[in-house]
C-alpha positions as CSV (number, residue, x, y, z in Angstrom):
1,X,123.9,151.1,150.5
2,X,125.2,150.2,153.5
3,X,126.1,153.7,154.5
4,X,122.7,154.4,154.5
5,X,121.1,155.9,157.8
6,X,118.6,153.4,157.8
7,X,121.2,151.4,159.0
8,X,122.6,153.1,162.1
9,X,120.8,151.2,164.7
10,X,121.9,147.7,162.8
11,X,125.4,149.3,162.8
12,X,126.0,150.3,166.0
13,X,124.4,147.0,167.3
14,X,126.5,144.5,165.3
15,X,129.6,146.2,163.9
16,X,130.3,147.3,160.6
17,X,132.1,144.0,159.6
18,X,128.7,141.9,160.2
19,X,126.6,144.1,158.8
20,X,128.6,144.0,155.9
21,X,128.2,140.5,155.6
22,X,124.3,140.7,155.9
23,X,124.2,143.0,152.8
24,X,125.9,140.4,150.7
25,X,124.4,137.6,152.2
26,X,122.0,135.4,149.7
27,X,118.7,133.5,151.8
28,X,116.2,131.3,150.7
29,X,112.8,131.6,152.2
30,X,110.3,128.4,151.7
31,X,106.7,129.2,152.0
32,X,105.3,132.8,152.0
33,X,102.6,132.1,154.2
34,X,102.4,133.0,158.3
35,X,105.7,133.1,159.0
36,X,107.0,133.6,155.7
37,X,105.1,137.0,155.4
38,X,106.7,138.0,158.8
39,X,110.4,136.5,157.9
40,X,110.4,138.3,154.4
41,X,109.2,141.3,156.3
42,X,112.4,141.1,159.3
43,X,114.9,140.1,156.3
44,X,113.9,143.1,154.1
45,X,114.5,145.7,157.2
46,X,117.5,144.0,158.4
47,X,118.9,144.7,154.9
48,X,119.7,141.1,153.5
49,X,120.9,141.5,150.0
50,X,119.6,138.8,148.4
51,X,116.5,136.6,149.2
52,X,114.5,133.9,147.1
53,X,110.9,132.9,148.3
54,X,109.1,130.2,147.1
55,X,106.0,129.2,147.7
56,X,103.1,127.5,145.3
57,X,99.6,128.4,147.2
58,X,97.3,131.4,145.9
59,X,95.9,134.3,148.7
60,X,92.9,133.3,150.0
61,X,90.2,135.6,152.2
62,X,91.1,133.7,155.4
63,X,94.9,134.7,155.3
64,X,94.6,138.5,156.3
65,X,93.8,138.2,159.3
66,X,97.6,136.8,159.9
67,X,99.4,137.5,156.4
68,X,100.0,141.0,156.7
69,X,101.7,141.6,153.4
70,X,98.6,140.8,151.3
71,X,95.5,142.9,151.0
72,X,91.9,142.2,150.2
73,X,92.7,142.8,146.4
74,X,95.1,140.4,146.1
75,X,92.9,137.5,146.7
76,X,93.9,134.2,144.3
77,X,97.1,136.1,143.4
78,X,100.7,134.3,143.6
79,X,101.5,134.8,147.6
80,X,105.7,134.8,146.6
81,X,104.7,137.3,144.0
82,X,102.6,139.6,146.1
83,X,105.0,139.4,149.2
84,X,107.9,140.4,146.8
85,X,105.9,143.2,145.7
86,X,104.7,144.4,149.2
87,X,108.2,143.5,151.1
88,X,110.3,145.2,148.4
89,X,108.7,149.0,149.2
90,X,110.2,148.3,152.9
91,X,113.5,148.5,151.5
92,X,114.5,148.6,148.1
93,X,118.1,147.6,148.6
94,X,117.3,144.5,148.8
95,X,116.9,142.3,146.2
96,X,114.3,139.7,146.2
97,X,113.1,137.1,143.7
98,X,109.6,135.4,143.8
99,X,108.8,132.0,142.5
100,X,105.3,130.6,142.2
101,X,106.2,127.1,142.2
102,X,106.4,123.7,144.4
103,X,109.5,123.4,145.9
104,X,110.0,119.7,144.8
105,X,110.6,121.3,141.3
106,X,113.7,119.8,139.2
107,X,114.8,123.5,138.6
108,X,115.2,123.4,142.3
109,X,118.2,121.0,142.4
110,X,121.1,121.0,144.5
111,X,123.1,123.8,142.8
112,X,120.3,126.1,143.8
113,X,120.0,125.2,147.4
114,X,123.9,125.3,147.5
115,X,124.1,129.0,145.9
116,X,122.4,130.1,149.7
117,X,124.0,131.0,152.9
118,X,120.7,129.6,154.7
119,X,117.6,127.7,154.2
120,X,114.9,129.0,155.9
121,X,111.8,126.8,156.5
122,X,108.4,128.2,157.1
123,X,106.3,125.7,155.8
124,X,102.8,123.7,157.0
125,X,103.1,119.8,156.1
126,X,105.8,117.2,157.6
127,X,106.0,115.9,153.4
128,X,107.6,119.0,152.0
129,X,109.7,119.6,155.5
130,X,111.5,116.6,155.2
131,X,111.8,116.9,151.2
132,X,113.9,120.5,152.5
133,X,116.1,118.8,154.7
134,X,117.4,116.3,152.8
135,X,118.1,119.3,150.0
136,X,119.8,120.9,152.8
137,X,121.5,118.1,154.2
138,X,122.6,117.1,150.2
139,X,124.1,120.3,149.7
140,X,125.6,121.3,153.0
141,X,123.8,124.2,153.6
142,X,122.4,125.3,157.3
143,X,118.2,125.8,158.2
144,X,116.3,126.9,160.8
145,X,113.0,124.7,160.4
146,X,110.2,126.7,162.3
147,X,106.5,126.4,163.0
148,X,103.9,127.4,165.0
149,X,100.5,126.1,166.4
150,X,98.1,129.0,168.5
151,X,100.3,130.3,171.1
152,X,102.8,127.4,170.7
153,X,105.9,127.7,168.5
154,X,109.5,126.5,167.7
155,X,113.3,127.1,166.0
156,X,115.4,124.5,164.9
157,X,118.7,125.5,163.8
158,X,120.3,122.9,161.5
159,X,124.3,122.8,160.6
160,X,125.2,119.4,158.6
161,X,127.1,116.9,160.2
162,X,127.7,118.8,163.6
163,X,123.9,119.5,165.0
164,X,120.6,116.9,164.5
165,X,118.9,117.3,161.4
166,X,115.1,117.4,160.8
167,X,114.7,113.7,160.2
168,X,116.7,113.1,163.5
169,X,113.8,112.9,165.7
170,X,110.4,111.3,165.4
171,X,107.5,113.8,164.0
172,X,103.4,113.0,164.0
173,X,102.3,111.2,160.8
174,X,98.6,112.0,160.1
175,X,96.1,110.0,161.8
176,X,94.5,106.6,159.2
177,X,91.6,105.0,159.4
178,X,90.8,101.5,158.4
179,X,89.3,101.4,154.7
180,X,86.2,99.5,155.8
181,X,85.6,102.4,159.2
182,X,85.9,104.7,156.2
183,X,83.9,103.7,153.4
184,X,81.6,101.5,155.1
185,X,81.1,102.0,158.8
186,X,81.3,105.9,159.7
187,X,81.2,107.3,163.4
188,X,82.7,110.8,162.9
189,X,82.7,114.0,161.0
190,X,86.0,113.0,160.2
191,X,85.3,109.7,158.9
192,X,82.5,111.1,156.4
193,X,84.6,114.0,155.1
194,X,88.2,111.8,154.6
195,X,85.6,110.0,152.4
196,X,84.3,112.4,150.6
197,X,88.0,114.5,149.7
198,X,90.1,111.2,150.2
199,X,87.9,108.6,148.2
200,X,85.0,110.7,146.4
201,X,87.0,113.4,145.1
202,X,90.0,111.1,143.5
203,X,87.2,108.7,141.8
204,X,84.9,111.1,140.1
205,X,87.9,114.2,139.3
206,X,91.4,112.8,139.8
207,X,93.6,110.9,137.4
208,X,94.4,107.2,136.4
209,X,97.3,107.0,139.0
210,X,94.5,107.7,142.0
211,X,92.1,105.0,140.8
212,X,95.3,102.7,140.7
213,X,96.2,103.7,144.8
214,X,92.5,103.2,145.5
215,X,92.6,99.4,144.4
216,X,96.5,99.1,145.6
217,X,94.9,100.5,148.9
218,X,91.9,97.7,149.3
219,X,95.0,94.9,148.0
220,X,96.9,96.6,151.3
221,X,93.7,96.4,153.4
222,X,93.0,92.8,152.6
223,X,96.8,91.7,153.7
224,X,96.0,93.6,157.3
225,X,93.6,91.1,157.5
226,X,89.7,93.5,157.1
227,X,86.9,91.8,155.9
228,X,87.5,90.5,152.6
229,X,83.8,90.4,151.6
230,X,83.6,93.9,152.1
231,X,86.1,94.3,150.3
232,X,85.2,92.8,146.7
233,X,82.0,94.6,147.3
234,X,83.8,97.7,147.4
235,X,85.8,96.9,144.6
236,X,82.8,96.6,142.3
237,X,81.9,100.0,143.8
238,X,85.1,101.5,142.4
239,X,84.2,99.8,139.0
240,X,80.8,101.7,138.9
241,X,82.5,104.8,140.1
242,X,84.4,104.5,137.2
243,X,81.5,104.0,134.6
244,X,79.9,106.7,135.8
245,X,83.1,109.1,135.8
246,X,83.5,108.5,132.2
247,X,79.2,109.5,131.7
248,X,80.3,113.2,133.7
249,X,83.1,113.6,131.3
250,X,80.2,114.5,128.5
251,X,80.0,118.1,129.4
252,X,76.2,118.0,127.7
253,X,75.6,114.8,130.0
254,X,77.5,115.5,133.5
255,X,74.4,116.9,135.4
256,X,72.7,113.7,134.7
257,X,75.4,111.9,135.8
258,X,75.9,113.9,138.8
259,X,72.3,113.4,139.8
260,X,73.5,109.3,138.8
261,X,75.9,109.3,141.5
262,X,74.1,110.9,144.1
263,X,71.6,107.8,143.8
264,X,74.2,105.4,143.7
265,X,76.2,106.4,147.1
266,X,73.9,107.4,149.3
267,X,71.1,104.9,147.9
268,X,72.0,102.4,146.1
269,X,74.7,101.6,148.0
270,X,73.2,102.0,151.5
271,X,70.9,99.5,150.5
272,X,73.8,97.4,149.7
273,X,75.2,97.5,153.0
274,X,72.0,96.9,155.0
275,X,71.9,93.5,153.4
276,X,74.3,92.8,155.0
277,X,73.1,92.0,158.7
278,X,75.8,91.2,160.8
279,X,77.7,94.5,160.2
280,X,74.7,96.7,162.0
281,X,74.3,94.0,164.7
282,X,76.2,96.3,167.4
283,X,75.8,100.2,164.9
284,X,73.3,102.1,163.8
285,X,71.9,101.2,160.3
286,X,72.5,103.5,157.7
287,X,69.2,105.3,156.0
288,X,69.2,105.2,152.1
289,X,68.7,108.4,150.9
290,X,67.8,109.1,147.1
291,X,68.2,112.7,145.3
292,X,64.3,113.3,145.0
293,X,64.3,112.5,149.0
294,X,66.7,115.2,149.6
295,X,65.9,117.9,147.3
296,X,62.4,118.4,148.9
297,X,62.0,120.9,151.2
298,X,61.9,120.5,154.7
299,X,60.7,123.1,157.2
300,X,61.9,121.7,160.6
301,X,64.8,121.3,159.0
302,X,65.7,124.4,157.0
303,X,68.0,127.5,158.7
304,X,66.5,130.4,159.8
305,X,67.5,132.7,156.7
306,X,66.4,135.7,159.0
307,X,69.4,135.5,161.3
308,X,72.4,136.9,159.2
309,X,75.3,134.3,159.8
310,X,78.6,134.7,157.0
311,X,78.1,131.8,154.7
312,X,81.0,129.2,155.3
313,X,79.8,129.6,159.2
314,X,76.1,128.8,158.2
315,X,74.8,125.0,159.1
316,X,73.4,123.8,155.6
317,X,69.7,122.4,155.4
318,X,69.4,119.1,153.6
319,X,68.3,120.1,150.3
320,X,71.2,123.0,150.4
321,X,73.2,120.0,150.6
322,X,71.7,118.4,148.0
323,X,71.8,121.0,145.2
324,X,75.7,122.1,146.4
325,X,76.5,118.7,145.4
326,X,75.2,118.6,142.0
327,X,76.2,122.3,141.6
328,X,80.1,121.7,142.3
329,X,80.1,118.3,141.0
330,X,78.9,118.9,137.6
331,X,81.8,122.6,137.7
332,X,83.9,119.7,138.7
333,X,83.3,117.4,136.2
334,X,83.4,119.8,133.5
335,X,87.0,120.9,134.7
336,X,88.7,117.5,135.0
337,X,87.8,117.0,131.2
338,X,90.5,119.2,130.4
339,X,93.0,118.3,133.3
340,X,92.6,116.1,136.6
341,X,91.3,117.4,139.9
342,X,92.9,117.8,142.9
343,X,91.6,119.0,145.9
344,X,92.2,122.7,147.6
345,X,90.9,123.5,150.4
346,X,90.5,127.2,148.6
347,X,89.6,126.2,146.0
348,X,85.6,126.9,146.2
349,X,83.8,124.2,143.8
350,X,86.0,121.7,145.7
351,X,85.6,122.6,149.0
352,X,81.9,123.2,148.4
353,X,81.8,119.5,147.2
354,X,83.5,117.7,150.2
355,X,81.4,119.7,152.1
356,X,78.3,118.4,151.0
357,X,79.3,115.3,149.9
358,X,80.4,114.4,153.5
359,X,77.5,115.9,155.2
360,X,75.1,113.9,153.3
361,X,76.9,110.5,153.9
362,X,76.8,112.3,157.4
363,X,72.9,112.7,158.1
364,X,72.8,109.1,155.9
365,X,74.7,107.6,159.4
366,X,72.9,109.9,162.1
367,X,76.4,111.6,162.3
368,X,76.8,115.5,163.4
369,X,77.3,117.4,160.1
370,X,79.4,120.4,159.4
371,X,79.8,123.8,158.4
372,X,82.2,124.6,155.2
373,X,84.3,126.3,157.9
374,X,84.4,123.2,159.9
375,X,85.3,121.3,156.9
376,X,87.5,123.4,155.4
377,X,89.6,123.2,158.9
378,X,89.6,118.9,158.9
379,X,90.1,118.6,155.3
380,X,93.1,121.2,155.0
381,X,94.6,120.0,158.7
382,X,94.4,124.0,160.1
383,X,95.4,124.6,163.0
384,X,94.5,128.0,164.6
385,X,97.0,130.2,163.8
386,X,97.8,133.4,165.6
387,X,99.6,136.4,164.1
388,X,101.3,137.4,167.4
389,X,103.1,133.9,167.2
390,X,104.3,134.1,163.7
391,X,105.8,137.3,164.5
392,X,107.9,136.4,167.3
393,X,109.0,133.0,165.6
394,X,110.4,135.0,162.7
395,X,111.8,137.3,164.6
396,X,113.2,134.1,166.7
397,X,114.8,132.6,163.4
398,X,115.9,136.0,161.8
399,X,118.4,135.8,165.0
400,X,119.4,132.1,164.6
401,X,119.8,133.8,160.7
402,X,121.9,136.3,161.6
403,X,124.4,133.6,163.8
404,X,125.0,131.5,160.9
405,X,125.4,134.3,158.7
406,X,128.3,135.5,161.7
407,X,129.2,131.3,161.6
408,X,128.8,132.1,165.8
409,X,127.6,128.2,165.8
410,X,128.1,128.4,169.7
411,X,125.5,130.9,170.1
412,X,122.8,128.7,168.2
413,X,119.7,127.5,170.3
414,X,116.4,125.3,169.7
415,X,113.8,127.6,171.4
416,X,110.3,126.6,172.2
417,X,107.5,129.1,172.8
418,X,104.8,128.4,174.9
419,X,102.4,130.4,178.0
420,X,103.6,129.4,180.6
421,X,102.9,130.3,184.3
422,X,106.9,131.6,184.4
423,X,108.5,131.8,181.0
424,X,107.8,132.1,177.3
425,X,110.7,130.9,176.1
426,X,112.8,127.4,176.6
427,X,116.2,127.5,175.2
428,X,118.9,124.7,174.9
429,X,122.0,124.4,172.6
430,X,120.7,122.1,169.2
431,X,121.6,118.0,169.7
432,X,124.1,116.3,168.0
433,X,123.6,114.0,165.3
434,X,121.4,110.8,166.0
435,X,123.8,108.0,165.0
436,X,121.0,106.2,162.9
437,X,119.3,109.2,161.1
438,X,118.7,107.7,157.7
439,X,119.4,111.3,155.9
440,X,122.2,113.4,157.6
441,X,124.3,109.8,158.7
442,X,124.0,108.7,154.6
443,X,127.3,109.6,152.5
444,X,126.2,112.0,149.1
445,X,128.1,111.9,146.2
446,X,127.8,114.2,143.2
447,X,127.9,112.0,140.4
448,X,127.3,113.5,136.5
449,X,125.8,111.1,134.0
450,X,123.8,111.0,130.9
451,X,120.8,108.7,130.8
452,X,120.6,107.4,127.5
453,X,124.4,106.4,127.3
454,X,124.9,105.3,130.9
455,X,123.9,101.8,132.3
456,X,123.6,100.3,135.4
457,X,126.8,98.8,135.5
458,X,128.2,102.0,135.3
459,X,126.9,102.7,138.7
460,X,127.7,99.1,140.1
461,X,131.4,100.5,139.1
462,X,130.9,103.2,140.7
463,X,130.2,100.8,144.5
464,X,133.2,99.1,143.4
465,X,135.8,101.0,142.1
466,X,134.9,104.6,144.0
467,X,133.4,103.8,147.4
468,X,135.5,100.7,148.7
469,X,133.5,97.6,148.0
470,X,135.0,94.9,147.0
471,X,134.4,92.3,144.4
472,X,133.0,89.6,147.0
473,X,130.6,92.6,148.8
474,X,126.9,92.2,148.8
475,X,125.3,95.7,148.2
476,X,122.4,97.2,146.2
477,X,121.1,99.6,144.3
478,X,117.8,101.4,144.5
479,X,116.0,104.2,143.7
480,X,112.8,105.4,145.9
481,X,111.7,101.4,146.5
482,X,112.3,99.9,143.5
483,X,115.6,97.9,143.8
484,X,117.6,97.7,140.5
485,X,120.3,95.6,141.8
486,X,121.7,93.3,144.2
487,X,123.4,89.9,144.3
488,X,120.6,88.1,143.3
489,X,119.1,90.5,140.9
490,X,121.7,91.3,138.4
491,X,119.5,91.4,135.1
492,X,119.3,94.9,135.2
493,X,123.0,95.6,134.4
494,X,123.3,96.2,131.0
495,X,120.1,98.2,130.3
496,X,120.4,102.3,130.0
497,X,119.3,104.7,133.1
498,X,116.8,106.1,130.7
499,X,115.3,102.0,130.2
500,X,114.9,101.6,133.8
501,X,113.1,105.3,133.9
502,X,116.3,106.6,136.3
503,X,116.5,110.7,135.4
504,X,118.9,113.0,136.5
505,X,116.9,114.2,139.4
506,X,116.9,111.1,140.9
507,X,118.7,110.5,144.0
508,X,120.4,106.4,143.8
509,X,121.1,104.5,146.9
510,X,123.6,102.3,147.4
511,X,123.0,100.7,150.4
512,X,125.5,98.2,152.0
513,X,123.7,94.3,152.8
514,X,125.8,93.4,156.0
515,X,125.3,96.7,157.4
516,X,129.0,97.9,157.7
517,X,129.4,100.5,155.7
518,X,127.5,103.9,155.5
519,X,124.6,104.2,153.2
520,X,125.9,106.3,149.6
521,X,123.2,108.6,148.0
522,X,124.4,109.1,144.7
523,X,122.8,112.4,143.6
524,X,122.4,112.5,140.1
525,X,123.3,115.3,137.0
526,X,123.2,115.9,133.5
527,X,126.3,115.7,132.1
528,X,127.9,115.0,129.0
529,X,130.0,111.8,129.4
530,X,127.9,108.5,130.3
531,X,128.9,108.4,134.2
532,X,131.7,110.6,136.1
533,X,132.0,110.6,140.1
534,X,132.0,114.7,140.6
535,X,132.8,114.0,144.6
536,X,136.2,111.5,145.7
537,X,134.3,110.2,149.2
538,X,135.1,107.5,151.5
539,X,132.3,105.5,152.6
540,X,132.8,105.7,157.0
541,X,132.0,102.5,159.5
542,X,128.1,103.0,160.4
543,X,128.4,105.4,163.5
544,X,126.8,103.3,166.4
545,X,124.4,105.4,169.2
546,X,126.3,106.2,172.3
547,X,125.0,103.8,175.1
548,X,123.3,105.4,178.1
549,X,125.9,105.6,181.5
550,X,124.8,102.5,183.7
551,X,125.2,101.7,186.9
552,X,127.5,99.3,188.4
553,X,124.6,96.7,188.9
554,X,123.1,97.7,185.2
555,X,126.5,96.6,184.2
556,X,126.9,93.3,186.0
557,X,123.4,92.3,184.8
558,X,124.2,92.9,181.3
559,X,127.6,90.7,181.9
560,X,125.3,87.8,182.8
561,X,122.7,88.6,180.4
562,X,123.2,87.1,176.7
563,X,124.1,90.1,174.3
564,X,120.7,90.6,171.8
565,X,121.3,91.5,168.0
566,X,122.1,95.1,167.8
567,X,118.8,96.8,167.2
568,X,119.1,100.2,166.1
569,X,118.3,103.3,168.0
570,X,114.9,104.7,168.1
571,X,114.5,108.2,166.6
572,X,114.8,110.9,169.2
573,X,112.0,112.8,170.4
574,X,111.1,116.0,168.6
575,X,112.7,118.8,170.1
576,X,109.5,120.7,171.0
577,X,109.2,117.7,173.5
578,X,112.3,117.9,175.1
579,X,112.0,121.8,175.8
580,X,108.5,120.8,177.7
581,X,110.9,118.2,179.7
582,X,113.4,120.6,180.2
583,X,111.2,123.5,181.4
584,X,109.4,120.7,183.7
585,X,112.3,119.6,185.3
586,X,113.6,123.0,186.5
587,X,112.1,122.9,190.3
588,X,113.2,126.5,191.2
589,X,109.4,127.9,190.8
590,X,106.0,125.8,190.7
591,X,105.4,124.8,186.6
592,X,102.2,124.3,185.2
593,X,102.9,121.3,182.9
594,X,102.0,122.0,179.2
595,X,100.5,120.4,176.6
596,X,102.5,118.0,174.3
597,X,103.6,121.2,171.8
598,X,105.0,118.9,168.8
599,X,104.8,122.1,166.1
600,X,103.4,120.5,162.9
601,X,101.9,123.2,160.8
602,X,102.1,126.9,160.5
């Protein structure tokens, strides 16, 4: 295979002894959407032997303009599945397996990630990013992370324990809103459609567990201290939500109940609110709309239908609105009798819903309403993505691919991409580890057990006897947030991992109380005895950040100044940040300073 002439080029470029290694190489690919389409494509014709993709979304219309291995055809087929397909007639030495499936997966432990020379990241939500990483980081194997936003883009090479890790620096959280701004007072777009796929959706199609947030959500709202009438009214909302939920889940009945809620959210309850004076002292009152008010038609107010516009680009009159929201709320209804909702922003019934729902709680409040387009771009947080980009980021990480697969670590660099006035590309070598990092700094021990035989004290043993602490040391034990152990909670210790709901895919921390000692992630696996330690470790001192170089009179003030507690460092900023400083500070030539390019989705 490797004598092949399609490999000449690759040959003479890198030497027979690399290439070698690049045919029996094994790569793990994670998402197959804009980049991963372009990085499955580069792998194939560089000739890797063996590459996984995973990746759980369906084609959709609006990914060919980007996603070149998919065709018109292939619309709401698998995306790993049809890139397999596709990538594997570019070369079929190579062997490639597809798996329609979320990531987060138990079959997706840490045997798997460990059976890869590299992780590659092409993914589109900080969430499942970070859930990578700390795979990675658990099994010790390297990743480039990657994304890219327009023009902008970015590679992140990642080794374990000698460069920063994902979780290292600081990265954008999505924007909240207060619950009252939401479900009360409106004054965007935004606010009316986070309503209508964030609240609306969950209540009338979701599942027990998103009813229990919502109320968990107004308890969390009440604590910060928003107005607590508001708030028991909009409790007794949720309970009517919920009465009326159960009338839609009679399939014979859910139009009625449909038309039901209409009245009660952007009537009933508008009413509600007006009686309530002071809230519209300094906003504009809300206009109650009901169902027989809407569905009439209204001339100023209809589109021209003579002017051919594609329909997700089309501004929707008022009783179009009207009748999509009965329409894909009674599909909707009918379809969470069998199985719970969730919403996909391809998924047509529900993006059809959120579109109307929020554009009628839109004209309720005198607010700008939106296209489905529109929507579909603020409910799915799209950023504009440009097929030009994704091809030169994958072709970015396929290098940083090819170093590890060398193990040249030297010749690994962060790169940013950006247009600017006199270079595309900032390069600098990867950081090291931030001393603080609450993933790559934590210890991880293998550690084999069998839920219905093993208790807790087995793992209390396990702090004592095989990571160092003594009888009299204060530590606990915790899975996620719920804390199964510590000095003063030390009921726990004779019931069974299965009776305190711990599984083998759980990951158990062991965290040391008076801070000494490194955090220990026990990662758990089936085996047959009740608990065995599969890793001998050593739990290390807590690695302290390296303080800044001061100056002589920095140093003398701090002599006279009373030492504070030790506060630990802030997270580092995102890499993407530091290239913009980096390119800012070079003075040779005139820059043009860019925009913050933080890469967040693909």
């Amino acid at each position: 295979m490797a004598s092949s002439a399609r490999y000449n080029a690759l040959r003479a470029a890198l030497g027979p002894g690399e290439l070698e290694r690049i045919r029996h190489a094994r790569i793990l690919v994670v998402g197959a959407g804009g980049i991963g389409c372009e990085l499955l494509k580069d792998l194939v014709l560089v000739g890797v032997g063996h590459v996984d993709i995973i990746d759980l979304d369906t084609i959709d219309l609006s990914n060919l303009n980007r996603q070149f291995l998919f065709q018109k055809q292939h619309i709401r087929q698998s995306k790993a599945v049809i890139a397999k397909e596709t990538a594997s007639a570019f070369n079929p030495d190579v062997s490639i397996v597809a798996h329609h499936a979320n990531i987060k997966a138990p079959e997706f432990d840490i045997a798997f990630y460990a059976s890869f020379d590299v992780v590659l990241n092409a993914l589109d939500n900080l969430e499942t990013r970070r859930w990578v990483n700390r795979m990675c980081v658990m099994a010790r194997v390297p990743m480039i992370e990657s994304g890219t936003a327009g023009f902008l883009g970015q590679v992140q090479p990642i080794r374990v324990g000698h460069t920063e890790c994902y979780d290292c620096t600081a990265h954008p959280t999505p924007t909240t809103f207060p619950v009252c701004t939401i479900r009360s007072t409106p004054s965007t777009p935004v606010h009316c459609i986070v309503w209508a796929k964030n609240w609306l959706f969950p209540q009338l199609f979701g599942n027990d567990a998103e009813a229990e947030a919502d109320e968990q959500e107004l308890d969390q709202a009440q604590q910060r201290g928003e107005n607590i009438q508001e708030l028991e009214n909009l409790r007794r909302e949720a309970q009517e939500m919920r009465a009326l939920r159960q009338a839609a889940a009679n399939r014979a009945s859910a139009r009625e109940a449909c038309e039901r809620i209409f009245d009660k959210v952007y009537r009933a309850d508008m009413e509600r609110l007006l009686s309530m004076e002071d809230m519209w002292a300094h906003r504009r009152k809300p206009v109650p709309l009901s169902l027989a008010q809407a569905t009439q038609a209204d001339p100023e107010t209809a589109a021209d239908s003579s002017v051919p516009t594609l329909r997700d680009r089309r501004p929707l009159t008022l009783r179009e609105n009207a009748l999509l929201f009965l329409d894909c709320a009674e599909a909707l209804a009918k379809r969470a009798i069998d199985a719970p909702q969730s919403f996909d922003k391809d998924d047509d019934e529900a993006l059809g819903f959120v579109t109307a729902a929020a554009n009628l709680r839109a004209h309720v409040y005198g607010i700008q309403e939106q296209t489905r387009f529109e929507t579909k771009q603020i409910a799915g947080n799209i950023i504009p993505a440009i097929a030009t980009t994704n091809a030169m980021v994958a072709g970015l990480v396929t290098m940083q691919a090819l170093h590890v697969l060398a193990e040249r670590w030297d010749a690994l660099r962060v790169i940013s991409l950006a247009r600017r006035a006199t270079r595309v590309f900032t390069t600098f070598a990867p950081a090291p580890p931030h001393a603080e990092c609450g993933v790559c700094q934590d210890v991880f021990v293998r550690v084999a057990v069998n839920p219905a035989d093993a208790t807790l004290q087995h793992l209390v043993d396990v702090a004592r006897q095989d990571l160092g602490y003594g009888d009299d040391a204060f530590f606990s034990i915790s899975v996620g947030t719920r804390i199964l152990y510590d000095a003063d909670l030390e009921d726990n210790v004779d019931k069974t991992l299965q009776d305190l709901h711990v599984e083998t895919t759980d990951v158990v921390s062991i965290a040391d109380e008076d801070h000494m000692k490194a955090t220990a992630q026990l990662v758990l696996e089936r085996g047959s005895e009740p608990c065995r330690v599969l890793d001998r470790v050593s739990l290390p001192e807590k690695r302290r950040a390296a303080r800044p170089i001061a100056s002589d009179a920095q140093e003398a003030d701090e002599v006279r100044a009373i030492s504070p507690p030790p506060v630990p460092a802030a997270p580092r900023e995102a890499p993407a940040k530091r290239a913009r400083e980096a390119d800012e500070s070079d003075t040779r030539t005139k820059r043009v300073k860019a925009a913050d390019d933080v890469i967040v989705l693909d």
